[in-house]
C-alpha positions as a Markdown table, in Angstrom:
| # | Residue | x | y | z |
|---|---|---|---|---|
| 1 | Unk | 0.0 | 0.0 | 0.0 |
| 2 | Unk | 1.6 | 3.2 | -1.0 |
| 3 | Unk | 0.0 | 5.4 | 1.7 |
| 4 | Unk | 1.6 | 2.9 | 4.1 |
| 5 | Unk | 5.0 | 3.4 | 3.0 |
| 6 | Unk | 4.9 | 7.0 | 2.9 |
| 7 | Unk | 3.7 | 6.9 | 6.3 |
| 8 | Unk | 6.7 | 4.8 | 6.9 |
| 9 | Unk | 9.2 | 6.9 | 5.0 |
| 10 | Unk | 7.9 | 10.0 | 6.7 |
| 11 | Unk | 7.5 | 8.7 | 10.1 |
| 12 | Unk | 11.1 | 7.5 | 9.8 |
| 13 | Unk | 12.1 | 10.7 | 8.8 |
| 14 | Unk | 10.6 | 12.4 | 11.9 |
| 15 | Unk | 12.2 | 9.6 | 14.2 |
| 16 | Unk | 15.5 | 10.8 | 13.2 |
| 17 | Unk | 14.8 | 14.8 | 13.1 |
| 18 | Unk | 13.8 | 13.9 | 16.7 |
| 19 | Unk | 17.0 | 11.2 | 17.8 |
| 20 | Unk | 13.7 | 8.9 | 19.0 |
| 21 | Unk | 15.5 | 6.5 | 20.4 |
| 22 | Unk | 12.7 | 5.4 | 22.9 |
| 23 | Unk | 10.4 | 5.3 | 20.2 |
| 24 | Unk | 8.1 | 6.5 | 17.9 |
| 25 | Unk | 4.6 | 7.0 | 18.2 |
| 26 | Unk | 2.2 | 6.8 | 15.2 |
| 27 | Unk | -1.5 | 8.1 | 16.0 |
| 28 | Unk | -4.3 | 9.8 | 14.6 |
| 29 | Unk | -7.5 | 8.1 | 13.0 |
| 30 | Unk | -5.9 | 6.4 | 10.4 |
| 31 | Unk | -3.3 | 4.6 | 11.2 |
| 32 | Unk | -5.8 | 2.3 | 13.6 |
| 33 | Unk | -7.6 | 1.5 | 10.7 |
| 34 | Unk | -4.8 | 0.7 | 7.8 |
| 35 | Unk | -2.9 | -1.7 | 11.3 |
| 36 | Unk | -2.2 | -4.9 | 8.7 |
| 37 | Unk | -0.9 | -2.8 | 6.2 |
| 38 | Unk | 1.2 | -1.0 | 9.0 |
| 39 | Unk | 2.4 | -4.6 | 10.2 |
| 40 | Unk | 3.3 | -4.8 | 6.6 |
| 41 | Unk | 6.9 | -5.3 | 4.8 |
| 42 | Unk | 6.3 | -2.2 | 3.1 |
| 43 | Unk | 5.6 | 0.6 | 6.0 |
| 44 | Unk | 9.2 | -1.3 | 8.1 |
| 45 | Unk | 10.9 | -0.7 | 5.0 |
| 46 | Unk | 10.2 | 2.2 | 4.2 |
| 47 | Unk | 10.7 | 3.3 | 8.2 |
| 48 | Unk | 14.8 | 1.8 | 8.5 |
| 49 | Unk | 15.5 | 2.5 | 5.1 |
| 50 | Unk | 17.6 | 5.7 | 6.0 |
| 51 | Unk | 21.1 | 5.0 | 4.8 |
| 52 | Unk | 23.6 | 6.4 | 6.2 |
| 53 | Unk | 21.7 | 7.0 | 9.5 |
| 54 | Unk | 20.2 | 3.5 | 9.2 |
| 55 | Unk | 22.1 | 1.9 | 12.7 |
| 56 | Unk | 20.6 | 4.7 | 14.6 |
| 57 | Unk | 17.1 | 4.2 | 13.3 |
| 58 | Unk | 17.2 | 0.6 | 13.7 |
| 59 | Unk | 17.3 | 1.6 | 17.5 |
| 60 | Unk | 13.9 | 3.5 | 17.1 |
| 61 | Unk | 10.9 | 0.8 | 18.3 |
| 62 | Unk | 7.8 | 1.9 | 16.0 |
| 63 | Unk | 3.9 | 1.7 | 18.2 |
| 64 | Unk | 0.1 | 2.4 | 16.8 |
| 65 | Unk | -1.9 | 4.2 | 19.7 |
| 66 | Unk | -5.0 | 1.9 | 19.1 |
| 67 | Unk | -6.6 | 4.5 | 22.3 |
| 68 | Unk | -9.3 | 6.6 | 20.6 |
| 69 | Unk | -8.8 | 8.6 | 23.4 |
| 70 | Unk | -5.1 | 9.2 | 23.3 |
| 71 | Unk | -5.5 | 13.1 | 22.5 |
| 72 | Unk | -7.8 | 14.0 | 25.1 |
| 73 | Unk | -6.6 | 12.0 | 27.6 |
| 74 | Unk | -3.4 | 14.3 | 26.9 |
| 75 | Unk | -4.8 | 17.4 | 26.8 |
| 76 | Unk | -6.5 | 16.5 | 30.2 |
| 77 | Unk | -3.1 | 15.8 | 31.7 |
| 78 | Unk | -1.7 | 18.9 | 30.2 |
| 79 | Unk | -4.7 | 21.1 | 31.8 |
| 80 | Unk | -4.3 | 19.4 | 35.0 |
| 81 | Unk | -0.4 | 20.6 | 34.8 |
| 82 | Unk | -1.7 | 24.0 | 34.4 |
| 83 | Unk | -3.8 | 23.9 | 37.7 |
| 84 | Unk | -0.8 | 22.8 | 39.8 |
């Protein structure tokens, strides 16, 4: 799936403008829904293949946030931050 390997290639990108070396994080409404095609050979590929940085994005563990609720579960820990 070509959508899934620009998400890969992008979120790959990201992951190294960033040094996520704990992880990256892939959200939103979509990627729940295209999760097979993100398990895929394609999206991984797409993801590592970042020659010459390719060793330090092979450190880079890749999650879906299956919560629906992810973003306003953060925005209610970020409010509560405000009130401290």
């Amino acid at each position: 799936m070509l959508f899934a390997e620009a998400l890969g290639a992008e979120a790959g990108n990201l992951g190294l403008r960033g040094t996520a070396t704990a992880g990256v994080y892939v959200g939103g409404g979509i990627a729940p829904q295209i999760l097979p095609a993100l398990k895929a050979e394609g999206f991984l590929r797409a993801f590592f293949d970042k020659a010459p940085m390719d060793a330090l994005v092979a450190q880079m563990p890749v999650h879906v946030i299956l919560n629906t609720d992810a973003g306003l579960l953060g925005a209610a820990v970020a409010a509560a931050a405000l009130l401290d």
